[in-house]
C-alpha positions as CSV (number, residue, x, y, z in Angstrom):
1,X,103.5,85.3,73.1
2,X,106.4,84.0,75.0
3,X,107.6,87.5,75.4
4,X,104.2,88.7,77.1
5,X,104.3,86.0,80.0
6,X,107.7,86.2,80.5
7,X,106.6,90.3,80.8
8,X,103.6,89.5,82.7
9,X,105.5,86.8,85.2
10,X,108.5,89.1,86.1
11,X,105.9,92.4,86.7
12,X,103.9,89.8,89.0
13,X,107.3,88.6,90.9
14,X,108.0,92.7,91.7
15,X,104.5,93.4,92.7
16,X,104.6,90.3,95.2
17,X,108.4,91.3,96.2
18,X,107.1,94.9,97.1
19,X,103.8,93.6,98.7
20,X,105.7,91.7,101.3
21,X,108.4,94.3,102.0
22,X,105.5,96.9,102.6
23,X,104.1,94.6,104.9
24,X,107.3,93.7,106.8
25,X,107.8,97.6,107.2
26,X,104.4,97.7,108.9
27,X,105.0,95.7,110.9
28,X,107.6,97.5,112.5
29,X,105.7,100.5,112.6
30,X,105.4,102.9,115.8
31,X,104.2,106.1,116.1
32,X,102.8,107.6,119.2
33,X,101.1,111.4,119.7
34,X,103.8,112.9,119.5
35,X,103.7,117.0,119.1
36,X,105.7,119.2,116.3
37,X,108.0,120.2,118.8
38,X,111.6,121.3,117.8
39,X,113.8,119.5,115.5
40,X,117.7,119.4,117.2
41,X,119.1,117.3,114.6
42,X,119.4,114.5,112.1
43,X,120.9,112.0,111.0
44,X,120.6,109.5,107.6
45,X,121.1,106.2,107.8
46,X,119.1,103.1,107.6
47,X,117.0,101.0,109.3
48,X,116.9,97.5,111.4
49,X,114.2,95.7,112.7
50,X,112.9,92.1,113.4
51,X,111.7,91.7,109.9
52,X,113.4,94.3,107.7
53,X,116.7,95.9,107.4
54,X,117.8,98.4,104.7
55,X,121.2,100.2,104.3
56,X,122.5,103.3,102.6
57,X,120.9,106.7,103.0
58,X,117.1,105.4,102.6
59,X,116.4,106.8,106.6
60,X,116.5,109.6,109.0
61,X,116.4,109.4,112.1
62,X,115.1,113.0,113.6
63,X,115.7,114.4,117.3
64,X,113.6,116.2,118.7
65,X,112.7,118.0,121.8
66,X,110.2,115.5,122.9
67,X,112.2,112.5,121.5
68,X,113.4,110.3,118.2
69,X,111.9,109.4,115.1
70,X,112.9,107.3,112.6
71,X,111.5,107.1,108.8
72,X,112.1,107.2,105.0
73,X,112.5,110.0,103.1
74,X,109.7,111.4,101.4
75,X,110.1,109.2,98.4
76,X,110.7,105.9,100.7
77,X,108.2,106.6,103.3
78,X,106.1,104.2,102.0
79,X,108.9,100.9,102.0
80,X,110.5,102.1,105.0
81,X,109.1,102.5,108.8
82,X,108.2,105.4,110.9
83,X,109.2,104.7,114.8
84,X,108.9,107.1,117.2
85,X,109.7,107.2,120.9
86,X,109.9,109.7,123.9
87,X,112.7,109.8,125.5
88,X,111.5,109.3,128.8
89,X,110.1,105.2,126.9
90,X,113.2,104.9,125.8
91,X,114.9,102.4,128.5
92,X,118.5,102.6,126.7
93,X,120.4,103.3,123.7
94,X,123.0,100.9,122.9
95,X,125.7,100.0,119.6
96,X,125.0,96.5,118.2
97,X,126.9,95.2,115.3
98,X,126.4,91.9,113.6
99,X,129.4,90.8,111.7
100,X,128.2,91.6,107.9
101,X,126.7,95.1,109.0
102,X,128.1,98.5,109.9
103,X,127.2,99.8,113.4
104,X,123.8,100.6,114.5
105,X,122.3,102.0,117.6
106,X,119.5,99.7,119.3
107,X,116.7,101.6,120.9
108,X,114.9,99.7,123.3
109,X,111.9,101.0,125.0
110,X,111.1,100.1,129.0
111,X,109.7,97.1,130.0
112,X,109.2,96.3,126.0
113,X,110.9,93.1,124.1
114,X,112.7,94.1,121.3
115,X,113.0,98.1,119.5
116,X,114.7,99.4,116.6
117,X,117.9,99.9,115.3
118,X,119.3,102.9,113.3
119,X,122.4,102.1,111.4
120,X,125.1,104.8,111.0
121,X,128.5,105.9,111.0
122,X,127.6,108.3,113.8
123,X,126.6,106.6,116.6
124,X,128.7,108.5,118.7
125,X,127.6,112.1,118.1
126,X,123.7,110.5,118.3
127,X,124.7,108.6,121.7
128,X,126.1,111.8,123.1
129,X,122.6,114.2,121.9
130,X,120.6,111.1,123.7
131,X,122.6,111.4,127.0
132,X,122.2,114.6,127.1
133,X,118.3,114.0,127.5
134,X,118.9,111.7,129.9
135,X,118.6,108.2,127.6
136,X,120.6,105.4,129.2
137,X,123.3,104.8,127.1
138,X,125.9,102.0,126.2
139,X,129.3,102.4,124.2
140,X,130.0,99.2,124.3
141,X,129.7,97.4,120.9
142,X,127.3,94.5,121.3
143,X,127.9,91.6,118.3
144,X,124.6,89.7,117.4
145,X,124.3,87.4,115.0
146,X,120.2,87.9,114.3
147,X,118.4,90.3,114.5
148,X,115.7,88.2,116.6
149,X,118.6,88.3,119.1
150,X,117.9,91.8,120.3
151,X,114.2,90.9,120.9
152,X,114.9,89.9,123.9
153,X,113.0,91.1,127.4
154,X,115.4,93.5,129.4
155,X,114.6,92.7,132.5
């Protein structure tokens, strides 16, 4: 009998674990209208946002011809976030690091608080496909120690 709530306990503990990680990936959710369009490149990675972050290879983040997107893989699509921009919303691209995470790039969108960060060991090669649309960009590592810190207004 023991055995069965102990069972019972732990399943419950996973299903309200994967609850709230579903709902903090919503809530970092953007997508826009964006068209099919042609796909330039990719990139894997993962992900960092106000109230999620996930390492490894869990994300891609997609270029397009009319702008970025970042999700999960097909079998993580529904723990991780889809975020899309244009590049045209897209106010800058900058490398922010805090000090127990590899390098990401922070996308922040114009006139908006805050964005999403794609962490990867190619920032460089991404920062150079983004300037060549025209996306503000900055090399300069930026060290934070929250991720709230990059929610800040631009302006």
């Amino acid at each position: 009998m023991l055995v069965i709530i102990l069972i019972v306990a732990v399943a419950l503990v996973i299903a309200a674990g994967l609850a709230v990680w579903v709902k903090r990936a919503r809530s970092c959710t953007r997508i826009i209208e964006a068209p099919d369009g042609n796909q330039e490149d990719s990139f894997v990675g993962g992900i960092m946002c106000k109230h999620l972050t996930t390492s490894g290879t869990m994300v891609k983040l997609e270029l397009f011809d009319w702008g970025i997107r970042i999700r999960g893989f097909a079998p993580t699509r529904w723990v991780v976030p889809t975020w899309e921009a244009r590049y045209e919303e897209l106010a800058i691209a900058e490398m922010v690091a805090s000090p127990f995470s590899r390098v990401a790039i922070w996308f922040r969108l114009r006139g908006e608080a805050g964005g999403m960060g794609f962490l990867t060991q190619w920032s460089q090669d991404i920062l150079k496909i983004l300037q060549a649309h025209d996306v503000p960009v900055n090399r300069a590592l930026t060290k934070f120690r929250r991720v709230d810190e990059l929610y800040h207004d631009p302006s």
